[in-house]
N, C-alpha and C positions, 0 to 999 in steps of 0.2 A: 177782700179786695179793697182797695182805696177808693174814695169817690175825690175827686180835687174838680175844679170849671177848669172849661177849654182852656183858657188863657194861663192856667197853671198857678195860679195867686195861691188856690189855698190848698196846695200839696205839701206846702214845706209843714204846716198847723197838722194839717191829716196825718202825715206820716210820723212827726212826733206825737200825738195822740198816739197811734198807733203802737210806735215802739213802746210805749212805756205800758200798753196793754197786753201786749205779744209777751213781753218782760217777767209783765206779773201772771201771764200764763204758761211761764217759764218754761218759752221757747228758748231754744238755742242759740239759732244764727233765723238770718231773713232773707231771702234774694229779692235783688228787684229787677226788672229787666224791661228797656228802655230800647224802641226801635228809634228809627234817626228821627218823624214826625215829636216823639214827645223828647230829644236830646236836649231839648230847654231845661226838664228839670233835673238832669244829671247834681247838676252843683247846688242842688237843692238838696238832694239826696248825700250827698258827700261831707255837707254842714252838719248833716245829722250823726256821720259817722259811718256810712258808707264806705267802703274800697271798692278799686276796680276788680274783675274778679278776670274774665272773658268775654271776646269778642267772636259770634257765630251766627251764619247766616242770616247777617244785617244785624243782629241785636245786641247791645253792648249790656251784659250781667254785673250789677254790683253786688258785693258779701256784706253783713253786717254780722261780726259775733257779739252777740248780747251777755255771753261769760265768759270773762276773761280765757276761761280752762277751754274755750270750746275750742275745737278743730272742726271745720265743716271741710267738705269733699273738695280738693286742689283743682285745680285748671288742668286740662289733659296734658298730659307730658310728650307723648309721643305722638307723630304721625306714621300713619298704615298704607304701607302700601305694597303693593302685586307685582310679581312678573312671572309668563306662562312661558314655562316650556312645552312647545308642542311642535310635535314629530311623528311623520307620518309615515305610510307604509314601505316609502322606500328608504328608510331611515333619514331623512330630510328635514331642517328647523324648521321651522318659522323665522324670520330675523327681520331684524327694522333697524333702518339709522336714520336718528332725528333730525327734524330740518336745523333745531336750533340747538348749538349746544355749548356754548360759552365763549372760551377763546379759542378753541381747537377743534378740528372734524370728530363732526361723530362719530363711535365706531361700532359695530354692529353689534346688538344689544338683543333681548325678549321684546317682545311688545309686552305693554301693562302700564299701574300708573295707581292714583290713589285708590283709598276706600271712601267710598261715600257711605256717612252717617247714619247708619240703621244696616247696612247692606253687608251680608255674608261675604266670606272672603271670598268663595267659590263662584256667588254670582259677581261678584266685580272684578275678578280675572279673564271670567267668562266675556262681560261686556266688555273691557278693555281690549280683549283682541279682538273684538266683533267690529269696535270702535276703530283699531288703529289697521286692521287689515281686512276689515268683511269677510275673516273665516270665523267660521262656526265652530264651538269646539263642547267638551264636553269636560268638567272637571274628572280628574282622576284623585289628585292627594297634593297635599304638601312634601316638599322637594326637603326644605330646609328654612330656616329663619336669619337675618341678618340682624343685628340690634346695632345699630352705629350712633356717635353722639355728635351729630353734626351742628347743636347747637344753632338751627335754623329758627329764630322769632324765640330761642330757649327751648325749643323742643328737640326732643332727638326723635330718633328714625326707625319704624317695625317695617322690614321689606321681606316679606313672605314669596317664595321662590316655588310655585307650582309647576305641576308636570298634567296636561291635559293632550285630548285626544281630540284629534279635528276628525269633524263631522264635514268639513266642505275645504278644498284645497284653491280655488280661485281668490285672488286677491285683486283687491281696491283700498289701495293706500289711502291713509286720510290724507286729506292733500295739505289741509294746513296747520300738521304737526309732523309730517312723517314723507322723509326724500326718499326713501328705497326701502323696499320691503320682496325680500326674496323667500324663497325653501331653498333653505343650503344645506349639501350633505354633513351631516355630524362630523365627519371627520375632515371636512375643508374646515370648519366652523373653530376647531377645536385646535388647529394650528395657524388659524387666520394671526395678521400682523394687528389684524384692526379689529382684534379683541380681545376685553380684557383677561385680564387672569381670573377676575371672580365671577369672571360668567362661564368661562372654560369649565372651571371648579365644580360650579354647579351641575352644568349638565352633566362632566363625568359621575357626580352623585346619582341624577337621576337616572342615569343609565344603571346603575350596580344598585340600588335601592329601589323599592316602591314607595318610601316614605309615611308620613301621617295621613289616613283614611280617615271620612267623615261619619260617626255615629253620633247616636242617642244614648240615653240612658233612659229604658221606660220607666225607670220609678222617678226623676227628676222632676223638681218640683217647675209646674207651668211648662209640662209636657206637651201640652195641646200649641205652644209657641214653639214647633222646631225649629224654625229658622234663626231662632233669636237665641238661643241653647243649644245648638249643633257643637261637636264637641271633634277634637282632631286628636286620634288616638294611632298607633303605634300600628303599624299592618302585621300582620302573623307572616316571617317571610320563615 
């Protein structure tokens, strides 16, 4: 760890020390990571030979490689994110259309939405609908995967398409993200005008499929972390 005073004067001296120590302990690369309180010494850091690397939950990361040859671990490429099919006993969606949605009416979609950072796919589909409609639901599996290169900030797009089972049919819409949230029969849903084709698409998949189930593998290493190593495997249909 660095020691530099409040005021930052002797960060730029420490951190060259430093590099040229880390060097001859023939480290690879170095991060440093700067919340907004220390962004003063950003351009301290950058003199030294610093790059920007990522920016995440407030903290801006710089990379140094210390050899030429080195490759240290890229910026995340893609964003992850959920939408739940769920369908209940009377063969009924779930369906939401957002209050906001560019230059055109929304049209009737899954509730879901990103993944947050640590968080399994099953519990943040789970919270998403919890989130956009107050039903309860219970993961069942993976539907299907979407990979698209939307080039948003240079990332593209993982939109994992789940089929889960409500535990609770009363809805309360978020109010300030979601205008209408109904249970519509599958087969109004599925010739609606005001939706799309790859949502159509999908759910006739999850009708004729059960999809990717969640296991384990007990001999995997750091078994005692299932939630962090759950694994989406193939159902025996």
């Amino acid at each position: 760890m660095l020691a530099f005073s409040q005021n930052g004067t002797d960060f730029g001296a420490a951190l060259a020390a430093s590099l040229q120590n880390w060097s001859a302990a023939g480290w690879r690369f170095v991060w440093l990571e700067f919340s907004l309180e220390n962004a003063a010494l950003i351009a301290q850091a950058a003199a030294q030979g610093f790059a920007y690397h990522h920016i995440n939950n407030g903290t801006l990361t710089m990379l140094h490689r210390l050899t030429a040859e080195t490759e240290g671990p890229p910026d995340a490429s893609h964003y992850v994110g959920v939408g739940g099919i769920v369908i209940n006993g009377r063969n009924q969606l779930l369906t939401i259309r957002e209050k906001y949605f560019g230059d055109r009416p929304a049209f009737y979609k899954f509730p879901g939405g990103y993944v947050h950072p640590g968080e399994h796919l099953a519990e943040a589909i789970v919270r998403e609908v919890w989130e956009e409609t107050a039903v309860q639901t219970q993961f069942d599996g993976v539907v299907g995967v979407r990979h698209w290169h939307v080039d948003r900030f240079g990332k593209s797009d993982l939109y994992f398409v789940c089929r889960l089972t409500p535990l609770s049919e009363e809805i309360q819409p978020q109010d300030s993200e979601i205008a209408e949230c109904v249970w519509m029969p599958v087969a109004q849903f599925l010739q609606h005008e005001e939706v799309s084709a790859f949502n159509r698409n999908f759910v006739e998949l999850a009708l004729e499929k059960t999809g990717l189930l969640t296991a384990v593998f007990p001999d995997y290493p750091g078994v005692e972390r299932q939630a962090a190593i759950e694994l989406l495997l193939p159902s025996k249909e």
